[in-house]
N, C-alpha and C positions, 0 to 999 in steps of 0.2 A: 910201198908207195902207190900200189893203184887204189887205197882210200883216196887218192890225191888225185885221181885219174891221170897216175904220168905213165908214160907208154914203158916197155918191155925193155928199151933198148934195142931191138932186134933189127927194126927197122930206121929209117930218119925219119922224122916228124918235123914238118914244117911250123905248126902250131898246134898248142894242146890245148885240150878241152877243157873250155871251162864251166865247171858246176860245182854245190857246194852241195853236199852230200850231208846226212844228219848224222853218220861215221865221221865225216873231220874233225868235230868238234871232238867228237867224245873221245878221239886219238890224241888229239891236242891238249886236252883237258885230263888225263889220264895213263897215258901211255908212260914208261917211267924215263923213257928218253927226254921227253919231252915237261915233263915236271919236274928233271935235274937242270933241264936247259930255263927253266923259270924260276929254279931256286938260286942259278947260277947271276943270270939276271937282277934278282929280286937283290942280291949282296950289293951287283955292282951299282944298282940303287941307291943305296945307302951310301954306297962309298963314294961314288961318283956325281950322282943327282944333286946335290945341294944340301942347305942347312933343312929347308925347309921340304914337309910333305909335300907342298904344291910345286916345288922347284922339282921334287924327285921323281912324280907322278910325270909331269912335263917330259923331263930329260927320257925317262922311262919310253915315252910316245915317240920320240924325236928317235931314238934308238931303230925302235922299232917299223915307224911309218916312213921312216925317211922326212919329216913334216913336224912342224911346231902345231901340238892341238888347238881348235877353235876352244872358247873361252867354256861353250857346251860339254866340251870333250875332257876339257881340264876339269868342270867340275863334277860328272861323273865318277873319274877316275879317282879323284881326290875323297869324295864320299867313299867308293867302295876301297880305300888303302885307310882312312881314317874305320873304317865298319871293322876290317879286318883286324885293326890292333887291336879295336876292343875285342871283338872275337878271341883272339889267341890272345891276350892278357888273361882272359879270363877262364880260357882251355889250353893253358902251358904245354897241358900232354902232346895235345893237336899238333902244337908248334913243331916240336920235338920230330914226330910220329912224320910232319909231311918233309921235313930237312933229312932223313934220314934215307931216303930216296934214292937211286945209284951211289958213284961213286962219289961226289961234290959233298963236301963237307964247309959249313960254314963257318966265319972265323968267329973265332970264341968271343973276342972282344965283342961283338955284335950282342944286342939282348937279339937270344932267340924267338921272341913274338914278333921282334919289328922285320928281323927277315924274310919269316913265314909269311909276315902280311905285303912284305915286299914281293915278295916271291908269288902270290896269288895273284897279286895288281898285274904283275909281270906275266902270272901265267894269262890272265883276261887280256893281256895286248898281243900275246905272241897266237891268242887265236883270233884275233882282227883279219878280217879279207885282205886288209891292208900289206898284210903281214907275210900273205900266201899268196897274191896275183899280182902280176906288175900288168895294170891296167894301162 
């Protein structure tokens, strides 16, 4: 955790430091803790989020920020969860290859492209500032 600059424990700490480091991201983005925790995510997406992509992009945010997205933020998220199915529709291995990540297995009834893509949109919110600082 001190990619996160959180203290030792050792001492008390009245307030912690805050910076974002170009290590948070690439922990957040990579780390396998943290890419089971967006695959874990990316399911409840599907399962949870709504009929629709833009409902599950949304719910996804709302999860994550505490906050319903600006209309800017929904359609960002919505482009890259739409980018992403094409992606893994068209690289099934990919799909496969990034779901197999810890111990989180995804449920079979799911096409595994829409999870993976779920699960990337997810991992892109779970490294939001939003996500990491209570401002």
């Amino acid at each position: 955790m001190l990619v996160f600059d959180s203290t030792t424990r050792e001492v008390c700490t009245v307030r912690r430091q805050l910076t974002m480091t170009p290590l948070q991201p690439l922990v957040l983005l990579n780390d396998p803790q943290f890419v089971e925790a967006a695959n874990a995510l990316g399911q409840r997406m599907l399962r949870q989020g709504g009929e629709t992509p833009r409902k599950r992009a949304a719910w996804a945010f709302r999860e994550v920020a505490g906050r319903w997205p600006t209309y800017d933020e929904a359609q960002v998220l919505l482009e890259l969860y739409e980018q992403q199915i094409a992606y893994f529709k068209n690289e099934p291995g990919r799909a496969a290859r990034l779901l197999k990540v810890g111990e989180f297995r995804p449920d079979p009834q799911l096409a595994l492209e829409e999870v993976a893509a779920a699960a990337t949109t997810a991992g892109a919110l779970l490294n939001l500032d939003a996500n990491l600082m209570l401002r």
